[in-house]
C-alpha positions as CSV (number, residue, x, y, z in Angstrom):
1,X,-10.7,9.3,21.0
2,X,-11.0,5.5,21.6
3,X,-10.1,3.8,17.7
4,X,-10.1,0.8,16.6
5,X,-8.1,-0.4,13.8
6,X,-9.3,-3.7,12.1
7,X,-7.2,-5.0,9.7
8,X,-6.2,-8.5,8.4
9,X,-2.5,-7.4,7.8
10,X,-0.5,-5.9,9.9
11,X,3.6,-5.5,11.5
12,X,5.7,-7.8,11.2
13,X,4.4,-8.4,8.2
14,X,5.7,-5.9,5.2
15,X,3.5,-4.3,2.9
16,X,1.5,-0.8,1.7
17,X,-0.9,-1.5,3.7
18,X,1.0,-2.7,6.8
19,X,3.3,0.4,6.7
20,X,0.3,2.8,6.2
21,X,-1.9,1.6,9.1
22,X,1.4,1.0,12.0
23,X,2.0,4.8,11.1
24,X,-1.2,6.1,11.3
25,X,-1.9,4.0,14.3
26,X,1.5,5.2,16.0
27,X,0.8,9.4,15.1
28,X,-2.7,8.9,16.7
29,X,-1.2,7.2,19.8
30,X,1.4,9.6,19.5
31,X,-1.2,12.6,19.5
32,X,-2.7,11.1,22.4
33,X,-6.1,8.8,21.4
34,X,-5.8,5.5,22.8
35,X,-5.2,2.6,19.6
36,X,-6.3,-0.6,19.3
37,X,-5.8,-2.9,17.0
38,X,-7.6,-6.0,15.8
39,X,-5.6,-8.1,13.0
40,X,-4.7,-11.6,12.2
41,X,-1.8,-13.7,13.2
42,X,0.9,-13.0,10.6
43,X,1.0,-14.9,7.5
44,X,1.5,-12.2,4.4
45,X,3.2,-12.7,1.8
46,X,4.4,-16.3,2.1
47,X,1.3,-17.6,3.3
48,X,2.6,-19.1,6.0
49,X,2.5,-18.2,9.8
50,X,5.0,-16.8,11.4
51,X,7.3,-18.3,13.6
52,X,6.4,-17.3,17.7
53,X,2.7,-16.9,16.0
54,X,2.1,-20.7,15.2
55,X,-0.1,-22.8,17.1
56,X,-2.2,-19.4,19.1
57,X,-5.5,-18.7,18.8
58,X,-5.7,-15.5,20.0
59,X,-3.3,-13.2,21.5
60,X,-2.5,-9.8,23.1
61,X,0.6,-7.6,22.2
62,X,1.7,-4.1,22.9
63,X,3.8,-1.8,20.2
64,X,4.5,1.6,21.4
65,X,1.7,2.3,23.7
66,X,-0.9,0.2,20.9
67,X,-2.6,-3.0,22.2
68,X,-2.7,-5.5,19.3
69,X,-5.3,-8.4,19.3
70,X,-4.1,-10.8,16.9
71,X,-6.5,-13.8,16.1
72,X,-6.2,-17.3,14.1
73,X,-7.0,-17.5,10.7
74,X,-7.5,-20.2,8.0
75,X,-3.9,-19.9,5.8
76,X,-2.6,-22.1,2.9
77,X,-0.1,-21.9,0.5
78,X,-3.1,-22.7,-2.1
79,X,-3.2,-19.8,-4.4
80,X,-6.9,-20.7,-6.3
81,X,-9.9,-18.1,-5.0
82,X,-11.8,-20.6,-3.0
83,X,-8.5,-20.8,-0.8
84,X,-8.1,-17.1,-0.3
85,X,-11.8,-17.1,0.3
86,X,-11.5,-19.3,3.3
87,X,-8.8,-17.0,4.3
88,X,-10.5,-13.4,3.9
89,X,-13.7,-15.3,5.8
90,X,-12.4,-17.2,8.6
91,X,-10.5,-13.9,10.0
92,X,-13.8,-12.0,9.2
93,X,-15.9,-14.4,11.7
94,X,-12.9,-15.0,14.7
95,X,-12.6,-11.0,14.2
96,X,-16.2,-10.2,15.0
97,X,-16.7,-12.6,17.9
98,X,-13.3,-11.5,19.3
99,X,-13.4,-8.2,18.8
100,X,-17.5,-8.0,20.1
101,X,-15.8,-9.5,23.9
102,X,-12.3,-8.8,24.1
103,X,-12.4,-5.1,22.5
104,X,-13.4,-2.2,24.8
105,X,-15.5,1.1,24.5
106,X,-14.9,2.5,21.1
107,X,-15.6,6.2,19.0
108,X,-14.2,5.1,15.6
109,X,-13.5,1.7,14.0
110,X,-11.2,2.0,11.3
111,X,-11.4,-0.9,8.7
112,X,-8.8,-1.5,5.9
113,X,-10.1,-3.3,2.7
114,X,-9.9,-5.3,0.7
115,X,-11.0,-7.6,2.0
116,X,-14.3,-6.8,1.3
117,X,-15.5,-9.4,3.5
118,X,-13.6,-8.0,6.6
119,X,-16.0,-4.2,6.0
120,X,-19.2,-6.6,7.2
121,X,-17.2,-7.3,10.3
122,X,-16.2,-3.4,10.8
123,X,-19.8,-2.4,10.2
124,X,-21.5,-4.8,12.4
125,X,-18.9,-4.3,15.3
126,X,-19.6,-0.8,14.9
127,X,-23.1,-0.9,15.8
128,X,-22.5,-3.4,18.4
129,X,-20.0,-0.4,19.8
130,X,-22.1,2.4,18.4
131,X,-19.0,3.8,17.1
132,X,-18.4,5.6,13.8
133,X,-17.9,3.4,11.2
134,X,-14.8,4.5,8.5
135,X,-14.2,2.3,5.8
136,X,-10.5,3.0,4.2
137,X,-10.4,1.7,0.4
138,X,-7.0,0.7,-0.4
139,X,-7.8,-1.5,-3.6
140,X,-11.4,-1.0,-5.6
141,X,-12.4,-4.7,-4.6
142,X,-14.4,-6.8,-6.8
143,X,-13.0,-4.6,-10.1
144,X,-9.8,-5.8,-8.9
145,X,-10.6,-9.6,-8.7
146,X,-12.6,-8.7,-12.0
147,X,-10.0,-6.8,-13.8
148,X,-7.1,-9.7,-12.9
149,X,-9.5,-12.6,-13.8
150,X,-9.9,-14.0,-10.8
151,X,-13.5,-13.8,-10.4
152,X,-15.6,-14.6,-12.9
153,X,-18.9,-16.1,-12.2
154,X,-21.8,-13.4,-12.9
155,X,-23.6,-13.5,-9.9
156,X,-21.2,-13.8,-7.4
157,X,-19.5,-10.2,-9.2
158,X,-23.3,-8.7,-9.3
159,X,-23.8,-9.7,-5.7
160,X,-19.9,-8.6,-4.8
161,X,-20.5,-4.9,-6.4
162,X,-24.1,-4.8,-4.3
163,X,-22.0,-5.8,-1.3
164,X,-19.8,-3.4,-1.7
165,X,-21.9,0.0,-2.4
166,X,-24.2,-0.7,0.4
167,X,-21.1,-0.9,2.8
168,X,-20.1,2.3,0.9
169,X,-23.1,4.2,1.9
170,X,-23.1,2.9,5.4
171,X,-20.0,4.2,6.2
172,X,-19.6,7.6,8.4
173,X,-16.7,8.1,6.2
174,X,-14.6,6.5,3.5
175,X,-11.2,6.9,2.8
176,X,-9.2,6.5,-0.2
177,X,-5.1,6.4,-1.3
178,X,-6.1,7.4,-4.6
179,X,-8.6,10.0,-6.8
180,X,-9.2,7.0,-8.7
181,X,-10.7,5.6,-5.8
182,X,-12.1,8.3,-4.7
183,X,-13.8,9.3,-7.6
184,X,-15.1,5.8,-8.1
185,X,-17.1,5.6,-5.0
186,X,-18.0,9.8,-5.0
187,X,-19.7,8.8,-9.0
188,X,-21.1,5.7,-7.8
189,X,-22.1,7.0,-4.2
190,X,-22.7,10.9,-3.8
191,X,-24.3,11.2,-0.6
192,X,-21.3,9.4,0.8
193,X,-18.5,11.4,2.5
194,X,-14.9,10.5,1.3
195,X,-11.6,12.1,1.9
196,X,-8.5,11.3,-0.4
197,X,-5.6,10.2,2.0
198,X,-2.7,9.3,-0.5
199,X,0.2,7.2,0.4
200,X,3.7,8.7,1.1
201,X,6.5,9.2,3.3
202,X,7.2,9.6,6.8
203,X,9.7,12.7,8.2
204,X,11.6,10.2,9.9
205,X,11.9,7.9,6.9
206,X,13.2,11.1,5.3
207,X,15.7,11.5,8.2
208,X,16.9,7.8,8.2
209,X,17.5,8.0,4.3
210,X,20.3,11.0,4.9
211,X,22.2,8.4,7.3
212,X,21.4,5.4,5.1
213,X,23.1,7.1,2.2
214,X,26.4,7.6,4.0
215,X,26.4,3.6,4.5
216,X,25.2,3.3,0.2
217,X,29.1,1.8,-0.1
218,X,28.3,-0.8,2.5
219,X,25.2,-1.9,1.5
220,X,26.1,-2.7,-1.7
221,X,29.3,-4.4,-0.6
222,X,27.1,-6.3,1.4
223,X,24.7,-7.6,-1.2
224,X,27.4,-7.5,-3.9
225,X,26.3,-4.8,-6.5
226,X,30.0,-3.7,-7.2
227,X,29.9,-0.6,-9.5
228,X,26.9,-1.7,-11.5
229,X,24.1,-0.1,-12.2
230,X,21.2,-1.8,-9.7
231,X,18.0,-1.7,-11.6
232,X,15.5,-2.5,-8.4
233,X,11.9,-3.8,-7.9
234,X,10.6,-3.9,-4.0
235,X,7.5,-5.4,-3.5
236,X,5.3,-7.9,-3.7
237,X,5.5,-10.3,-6.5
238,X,2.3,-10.3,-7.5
239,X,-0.4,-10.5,-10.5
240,X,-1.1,-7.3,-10.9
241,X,2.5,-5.7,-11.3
242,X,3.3,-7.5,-14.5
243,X,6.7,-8.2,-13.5
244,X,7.5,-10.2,-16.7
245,X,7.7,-6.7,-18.1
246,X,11.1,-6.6,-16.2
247,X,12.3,-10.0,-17.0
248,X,12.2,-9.6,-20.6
249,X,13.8,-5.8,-20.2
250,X,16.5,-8.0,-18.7
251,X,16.7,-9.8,-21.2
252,X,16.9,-7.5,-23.8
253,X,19.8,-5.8,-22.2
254,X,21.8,-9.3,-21.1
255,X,24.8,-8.0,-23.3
256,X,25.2,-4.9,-20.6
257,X,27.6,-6.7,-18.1
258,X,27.1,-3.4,-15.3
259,X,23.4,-3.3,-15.8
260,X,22.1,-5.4,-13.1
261,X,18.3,-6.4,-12.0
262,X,17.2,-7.6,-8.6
263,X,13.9,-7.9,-7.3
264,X,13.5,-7.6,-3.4
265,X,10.1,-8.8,-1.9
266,X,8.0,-12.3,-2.6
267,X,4.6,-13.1,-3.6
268,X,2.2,-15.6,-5.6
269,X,4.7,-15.0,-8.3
270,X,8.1,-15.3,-7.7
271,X,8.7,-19.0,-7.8
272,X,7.3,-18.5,-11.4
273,X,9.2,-15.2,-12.2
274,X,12.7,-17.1,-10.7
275,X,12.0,-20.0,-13.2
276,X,11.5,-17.8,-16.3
277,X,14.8,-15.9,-15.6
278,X,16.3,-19.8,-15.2
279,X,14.9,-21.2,-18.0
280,X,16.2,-17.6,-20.2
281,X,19.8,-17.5,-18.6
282,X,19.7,-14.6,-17.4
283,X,22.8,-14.1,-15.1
284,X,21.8,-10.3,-14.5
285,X,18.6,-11.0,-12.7
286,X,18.8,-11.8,-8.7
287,X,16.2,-12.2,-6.5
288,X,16.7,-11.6,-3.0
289,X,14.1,-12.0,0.2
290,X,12.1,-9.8,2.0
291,X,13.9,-7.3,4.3
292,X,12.3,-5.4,7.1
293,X,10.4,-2.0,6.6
294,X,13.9,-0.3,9.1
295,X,15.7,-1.5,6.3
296,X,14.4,-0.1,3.3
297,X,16.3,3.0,4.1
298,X,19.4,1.2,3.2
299,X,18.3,-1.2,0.4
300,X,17.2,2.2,-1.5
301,X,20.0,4.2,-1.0
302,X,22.0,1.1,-2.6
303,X,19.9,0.9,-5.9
304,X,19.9,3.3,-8.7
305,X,16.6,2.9,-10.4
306,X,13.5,1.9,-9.4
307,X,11.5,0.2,-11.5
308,X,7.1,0.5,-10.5
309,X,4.8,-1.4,-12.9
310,X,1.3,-2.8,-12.9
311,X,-0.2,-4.7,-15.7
312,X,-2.1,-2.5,-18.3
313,X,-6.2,-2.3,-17.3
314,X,-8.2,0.6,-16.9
315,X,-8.5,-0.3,-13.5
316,X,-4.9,0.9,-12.7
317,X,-5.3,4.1,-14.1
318,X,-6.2,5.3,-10.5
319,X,-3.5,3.5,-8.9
320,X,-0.2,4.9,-6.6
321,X,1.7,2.5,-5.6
322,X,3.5,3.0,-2.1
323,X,6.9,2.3,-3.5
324,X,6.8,5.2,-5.8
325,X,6.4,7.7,-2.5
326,X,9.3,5.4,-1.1
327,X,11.4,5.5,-4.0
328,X,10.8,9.6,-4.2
329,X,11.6,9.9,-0.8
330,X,15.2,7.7,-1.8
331,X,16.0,10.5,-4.3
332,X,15.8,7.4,-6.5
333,X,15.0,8.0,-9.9
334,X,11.9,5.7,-10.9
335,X,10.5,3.9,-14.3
336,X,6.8,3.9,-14.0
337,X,4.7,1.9,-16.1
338,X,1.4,2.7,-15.1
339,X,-1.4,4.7,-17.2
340,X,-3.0,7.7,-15.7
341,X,-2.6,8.9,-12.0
342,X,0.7,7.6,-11.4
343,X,1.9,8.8,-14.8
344,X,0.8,12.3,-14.0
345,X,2.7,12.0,-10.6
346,X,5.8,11.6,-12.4
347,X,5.0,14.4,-15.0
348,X,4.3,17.0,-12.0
349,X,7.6,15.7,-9.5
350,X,9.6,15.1,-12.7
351,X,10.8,12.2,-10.4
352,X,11.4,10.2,-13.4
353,X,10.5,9.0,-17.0
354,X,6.5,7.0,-17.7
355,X,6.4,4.0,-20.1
356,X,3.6,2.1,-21.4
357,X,2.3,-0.7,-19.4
358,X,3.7,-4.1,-20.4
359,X,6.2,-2.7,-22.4
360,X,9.5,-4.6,-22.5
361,X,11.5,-2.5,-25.0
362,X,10.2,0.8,-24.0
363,X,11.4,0.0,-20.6
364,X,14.9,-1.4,-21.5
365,X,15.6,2.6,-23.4
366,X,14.5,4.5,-20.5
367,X,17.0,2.1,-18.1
368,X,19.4,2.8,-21.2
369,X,18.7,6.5,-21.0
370,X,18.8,7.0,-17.5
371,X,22.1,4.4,-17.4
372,X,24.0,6.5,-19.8
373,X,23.4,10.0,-18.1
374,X,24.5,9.9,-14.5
375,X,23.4,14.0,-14.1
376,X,20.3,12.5,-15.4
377,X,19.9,10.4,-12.5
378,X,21.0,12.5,-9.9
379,X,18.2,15.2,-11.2
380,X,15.1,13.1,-11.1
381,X,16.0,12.3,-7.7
382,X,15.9,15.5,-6.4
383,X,12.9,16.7,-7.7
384,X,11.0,13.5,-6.7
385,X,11.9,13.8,-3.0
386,X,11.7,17.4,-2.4
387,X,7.9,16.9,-4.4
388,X,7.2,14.0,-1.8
389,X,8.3,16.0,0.9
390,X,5.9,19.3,0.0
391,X,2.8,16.9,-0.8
392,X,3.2,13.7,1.0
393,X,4.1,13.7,4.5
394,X,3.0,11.3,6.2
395,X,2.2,13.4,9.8
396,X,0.2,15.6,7.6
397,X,-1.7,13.4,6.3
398,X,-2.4,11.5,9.8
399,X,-3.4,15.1,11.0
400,X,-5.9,15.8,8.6
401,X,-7.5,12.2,9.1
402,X,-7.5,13.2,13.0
403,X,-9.0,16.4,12.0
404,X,-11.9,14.5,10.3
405,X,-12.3,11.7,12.5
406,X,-12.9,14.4,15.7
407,X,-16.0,16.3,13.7
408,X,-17.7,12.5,13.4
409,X,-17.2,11.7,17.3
410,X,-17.4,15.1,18.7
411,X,-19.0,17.6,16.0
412,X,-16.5,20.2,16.5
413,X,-14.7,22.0,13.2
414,X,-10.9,21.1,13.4
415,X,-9.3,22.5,10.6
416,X,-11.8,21.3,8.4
417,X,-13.2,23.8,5.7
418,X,-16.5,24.2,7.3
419,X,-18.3,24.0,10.4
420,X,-21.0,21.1,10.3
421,X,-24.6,21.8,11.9
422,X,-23.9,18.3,13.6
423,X,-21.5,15.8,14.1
424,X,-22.0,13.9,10.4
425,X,-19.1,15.3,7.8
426,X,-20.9,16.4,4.5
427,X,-19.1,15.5,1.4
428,X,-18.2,19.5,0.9
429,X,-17.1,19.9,4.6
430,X,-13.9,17.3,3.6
431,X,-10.6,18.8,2.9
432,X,-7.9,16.0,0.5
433,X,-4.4,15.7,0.7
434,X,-2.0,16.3,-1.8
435,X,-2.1,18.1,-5.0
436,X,-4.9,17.5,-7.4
437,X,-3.0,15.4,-10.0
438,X,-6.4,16.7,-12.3
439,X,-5.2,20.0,-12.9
């Protein structure tokens, strides 16, 4: 098959999405479809362009047998919506007029969003290619902007949620990294076809983390851990994650000299975050920069707790944060403070203990819990990676979306539960990956 992957973010940039998408474009490569892939010069999280990127409109690059098109967009260190806006829209327009001439014959075009914006481009490319068009949902988008305050005006939210259902039921299929996205758009849309394609971990990730841990002493020599116990946050730094939550943990726990917190990643939020830890004293908070997606293997074999949180809304009920799967795969032991999906994910791994959203002191006794029993530790590990091992995989999942993505082009049954009458998926014809957290 001929696919086309349109995305805003992509390698070298870091992210969920970034890692997700370069793996799935590298399996179907891999597997022997030819990959292209249509994204924006790199700018995420910093909001600033990267250096060898600056100053080029467009350009062509080649990663392991995948053509990249990267094109200009508007970026600005400007954090209010109108700014981001301009952002989102600007790459949506280049993208459509670049990809419409400079993008071949295609069978499926691929779109990542949020942003919402960039699914008009992926559906009216699609007809100009008369190509299937999938529509992957990594973020419910506007009950995210909603949910975090960012929009607020009435009609642009009505117009926003009519925006987005219509591009729902347009699609040939839409994917999903949660139930609670999935669900969402089967309630809201039930003649559309979905299939639940979760985050998780890739078999050589797995393999790099048994050579990473036999370089753990190094690692932490190198970044200066010592013997303490390295209570960690990778990420971005954004509004959602309610990272305060871990400041004022910090805080509470400032007396325990060998209980250290360190935040790897950047976002919106850190200049804030680094100036509340200032302005508290708190000499056991350190954050450190961004470090490449080869390194993670190391960084997590260094820490000892990982620490995933997201604000408290409704909205994240349905969420699964990337790093979790990550963090699982680490044998790390992990803090969650997230309501609903997540939550059950640590219930069913036993990967680690669940707080309440946004809670400070509930957080500081399960660090103080999992601090003073090192057996503790070394149990919740276990179970969370051999879990993410049985039900996350990332080549499994990239086969079943192959699977799918060959009944839409060609109409033939490949491993899917039923054999269609033509070559449209029906919502009953989908298999899901992973276990159903439901149950």
């Amino acid at each position: 098959m001929r696919i086309l992957f349109l995305s805003q973010y992509f390698p070298p940039e870091t992210g969920a999405a970034q890692n997700r998408l370069s793996d799935l474009a590298v399996r179907l490569t891999t597997a022997g479809h030819e990959v292209v892939v249509l994204t924006a010069v790199p700018s995420y999280p910093k909001s600033q362009i990267f250096d060898g990127y600056r100053g080029r409109f467009v350009l062509t690059e080649v990663l392991e047998s995948i053509k990249i098109i990267r094109t200009w967009a508007i970026v600005t260190k400007n954090k209010k919506f109108f700014s981001r806006l301009a952002n989102y829209i600007s790459f949506a327009i280049l993208s459509l007029i670049i990809g419409a001439f400079k993008v071949g014959g295609t069978d499926v075009l691929f779109v990542e969003s949020p942003p919402l914006f960039l699914a008009i481009t992926g559906f009216l490319l699609s007809k100009v290619k008369r190509a299937k068009f999938v529509l992957n949902i990594s973020d419910l988008w506007p009950d995210s902007a909603v949910a975090l305050g960012m929009l607020r005006n009435p009609w642009l939210i009505r117009g926003a949620f009519w925006l987005e259902e219509g591009l729902y039921r347009r699609a040939s299929l839409v994917t999903g990294q949660t139930r609670g996205i999935i669900d969402s758009i089967r309630n809201r849309c039930p003649d559309t076809v979905s299939l639940l394609l979760t985050n998780g971990v890739s078999p050589e990730f797995l393999a790099s983390m048994d050579a990473s841990r036999t370089a753990r002493r190094r690692t932490r020599e190198e970044y200066g851990f010592g013997s303490r116990l390295i209570v960690a946050y990778t990420g971005v730094h954004g509004f959602a994650q309610g990272l305060d939550t871990i400041i004022y943990a910090a805080e509470i726990l400032k007396e325990h000299q060998d209980i250290q917190f360190v935040f790897f990643g950047d976002g919106p939020e850190k200049s804030r975050l680094q100036a509340t830890a200032a302005h508290k004293g708190l000499r056991n908070v350190e954050f450190l920069e961004t470090e490449s997606a080869s390194r993670m293997p190391e960084i997590l074999a260094a820490i000892d707790i990982s620490v995933v949180p997201l604000k408290r809304h409704s909205l994240f009920k349905g969420a699964l944060p990337s790093k979790l799967f990550e963090a699982m795969g680490a044998s790390v032991p992990v803090i969650v403070g997230i309501d609903g999906e997540a939550r059950l994910l640590v219930e069913l791994s036993g990967c680690g203990l669940s707080i309440e959203p946004e809670d400070s002191n509930e957080l500081a006794r399960a660090i103080l819990a999992l601090y003073r029993d090192p057996a503790l530790r070394e149990s919740l590990g276990k179970r969370g990676r051999a879990y993410v091992c049985s039900f996350h995989d990332r080549q499994k999942i990239a086969d079943t979306l192959e699977h799918s993505l060959s009944v839409l082009v060609y109409g033939q049954n490949v491993g899917l539960a039923h054999r269609p009458q033509s070559n449209e998926l029906k919502p009953s014809e989908v298999e899901v990956v992973g276990p159903n957290y439901n149950k």
